[in-house]
C-alpha positions as a Markdown table, in Angstrom:
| # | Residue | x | y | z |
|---|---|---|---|---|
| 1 | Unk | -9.3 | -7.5 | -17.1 |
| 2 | Unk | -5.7 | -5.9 | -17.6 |
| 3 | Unk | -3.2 | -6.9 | -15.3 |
| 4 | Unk | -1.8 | -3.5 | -13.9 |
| 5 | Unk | 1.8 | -2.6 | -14.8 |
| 6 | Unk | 4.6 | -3.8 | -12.8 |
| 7 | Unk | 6.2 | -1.8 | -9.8 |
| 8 | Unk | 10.2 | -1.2 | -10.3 |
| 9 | Unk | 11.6 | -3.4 | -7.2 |
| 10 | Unk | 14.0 | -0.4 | -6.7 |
| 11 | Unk | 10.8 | 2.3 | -6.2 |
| 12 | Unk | 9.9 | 3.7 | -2.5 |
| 13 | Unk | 6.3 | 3.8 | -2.4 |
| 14 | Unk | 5.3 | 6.2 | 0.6 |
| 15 | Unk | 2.2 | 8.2 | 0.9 |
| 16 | Unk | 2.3 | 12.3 | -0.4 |
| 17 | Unk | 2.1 | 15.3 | 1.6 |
| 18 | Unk | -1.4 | 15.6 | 3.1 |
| 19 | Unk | -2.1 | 11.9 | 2.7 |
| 20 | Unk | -1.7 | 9.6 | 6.7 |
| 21 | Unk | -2.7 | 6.6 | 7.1 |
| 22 | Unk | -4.1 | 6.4 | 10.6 |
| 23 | Unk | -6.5 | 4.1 | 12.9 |
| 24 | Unk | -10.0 | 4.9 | 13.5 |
| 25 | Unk | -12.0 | 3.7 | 16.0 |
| 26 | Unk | -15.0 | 5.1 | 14.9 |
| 27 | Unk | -14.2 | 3.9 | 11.7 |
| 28 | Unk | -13.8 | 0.5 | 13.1 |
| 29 | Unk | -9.5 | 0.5 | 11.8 |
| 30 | Unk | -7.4 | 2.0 | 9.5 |
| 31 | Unk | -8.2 | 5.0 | 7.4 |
| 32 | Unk | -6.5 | 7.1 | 4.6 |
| 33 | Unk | -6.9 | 10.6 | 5.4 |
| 34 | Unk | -6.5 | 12.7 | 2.3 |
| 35 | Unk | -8.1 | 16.7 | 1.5 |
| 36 | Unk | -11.8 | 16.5 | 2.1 |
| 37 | Unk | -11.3 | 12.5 | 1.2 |
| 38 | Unk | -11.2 | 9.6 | 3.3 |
| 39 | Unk | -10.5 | 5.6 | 2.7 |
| 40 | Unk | -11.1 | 2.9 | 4.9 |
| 41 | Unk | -8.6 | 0.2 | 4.7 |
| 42 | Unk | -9.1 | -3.5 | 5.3 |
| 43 | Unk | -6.6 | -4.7 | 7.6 |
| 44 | Unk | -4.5 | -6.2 | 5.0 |
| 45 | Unk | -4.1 | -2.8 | 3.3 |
| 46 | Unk | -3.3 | -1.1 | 6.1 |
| 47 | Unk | -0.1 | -3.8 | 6.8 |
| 48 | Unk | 1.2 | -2.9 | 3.4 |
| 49 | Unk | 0.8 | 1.1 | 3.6 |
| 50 | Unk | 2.3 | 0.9 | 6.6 |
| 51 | Unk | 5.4 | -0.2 | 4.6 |
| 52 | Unk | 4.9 | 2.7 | 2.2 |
| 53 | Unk | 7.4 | 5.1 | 4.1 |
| 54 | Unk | 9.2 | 6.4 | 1.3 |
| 55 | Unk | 12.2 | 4.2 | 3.0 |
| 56 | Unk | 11.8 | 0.5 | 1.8 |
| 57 | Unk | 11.6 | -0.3 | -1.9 |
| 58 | Unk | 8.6 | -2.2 | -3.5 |
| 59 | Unk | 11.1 | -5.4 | -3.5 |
| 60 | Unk | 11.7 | -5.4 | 0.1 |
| 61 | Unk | 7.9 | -4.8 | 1.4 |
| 62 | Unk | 6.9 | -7.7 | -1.0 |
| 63 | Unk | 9.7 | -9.4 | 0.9 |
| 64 | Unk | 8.6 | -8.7 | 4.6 |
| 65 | Unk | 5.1 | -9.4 | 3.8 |
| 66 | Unk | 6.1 | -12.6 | 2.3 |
| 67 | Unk | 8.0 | -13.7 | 5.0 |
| 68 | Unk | 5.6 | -11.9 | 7.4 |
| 69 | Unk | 2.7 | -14.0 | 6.4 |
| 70 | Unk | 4.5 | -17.0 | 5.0 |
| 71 | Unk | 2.6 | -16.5 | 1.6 |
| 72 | Unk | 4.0 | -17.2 | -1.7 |
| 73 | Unk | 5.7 | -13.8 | -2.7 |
| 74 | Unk | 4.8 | -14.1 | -6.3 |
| 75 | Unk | 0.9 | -14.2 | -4.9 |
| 76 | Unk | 1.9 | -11.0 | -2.5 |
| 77 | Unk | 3.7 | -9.4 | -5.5 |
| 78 | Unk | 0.2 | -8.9 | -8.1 |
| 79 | Unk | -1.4 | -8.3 | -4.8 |
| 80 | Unk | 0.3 | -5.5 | -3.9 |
| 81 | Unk | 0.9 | -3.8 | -7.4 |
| 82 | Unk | -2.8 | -4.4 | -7.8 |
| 83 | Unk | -3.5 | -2.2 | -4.3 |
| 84 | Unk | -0.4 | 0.3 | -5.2 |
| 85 | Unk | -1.5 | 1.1 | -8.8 |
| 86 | Unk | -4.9 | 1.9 | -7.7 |
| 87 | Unk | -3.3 | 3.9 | -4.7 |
| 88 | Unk | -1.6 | 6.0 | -7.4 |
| 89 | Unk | -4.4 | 6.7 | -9.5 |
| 90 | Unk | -6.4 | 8.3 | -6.6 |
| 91 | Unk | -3.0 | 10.4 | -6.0 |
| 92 | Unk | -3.2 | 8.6 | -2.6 |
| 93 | Unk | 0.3 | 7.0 | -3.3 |
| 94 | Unk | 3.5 | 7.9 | -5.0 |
| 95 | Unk | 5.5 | 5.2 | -6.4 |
């Protein structure tokens, strides 16, 4: 397994025109709504792209989740790269 590239602490990762990350009852929680595409997120993804705003940087989500969940931050860090980078691949996410 390759370990995904690291994210620059000073990037703002927020979601691209047309992308929204919204709750879904039906869908039993959060879903990314993309064109003609749509993702269901487990509740721990959907706390970390609702940090993806385009205002916080990479360093300061991994920060609030961190303190948020009193987890080590170097275990949130590779966590959320992991979920980011595969974000970006699906054009879902722009870092």
């Amino acid at each position: 397994m390759t370990t995904p590239a690291s994210i620059p602490p000073a990037s703002r990762p927020r979601l691209p025109r047309g992308v929204r990350l919204v709750h879904n009852e039906a869908q039993g929680g959060h879903v990314l709504l993309a064109p003609e595409r749509i993702f269901k997120a487990d509740p721990i993804a959907a706390e970390i792209l609702k940090r993806c705003t385009g205002e916080a940087t990479f360093d300061a989500i991994v920060e609030d989740l961190a303190r948020t969940y009193s987890a080590p931050r170097e275990r949130i860090e590779a966590d959320v790269t992991v979920l980011l980078r595969q974000l970006a691949e699906k054009k879902l996410l722009e870092l």
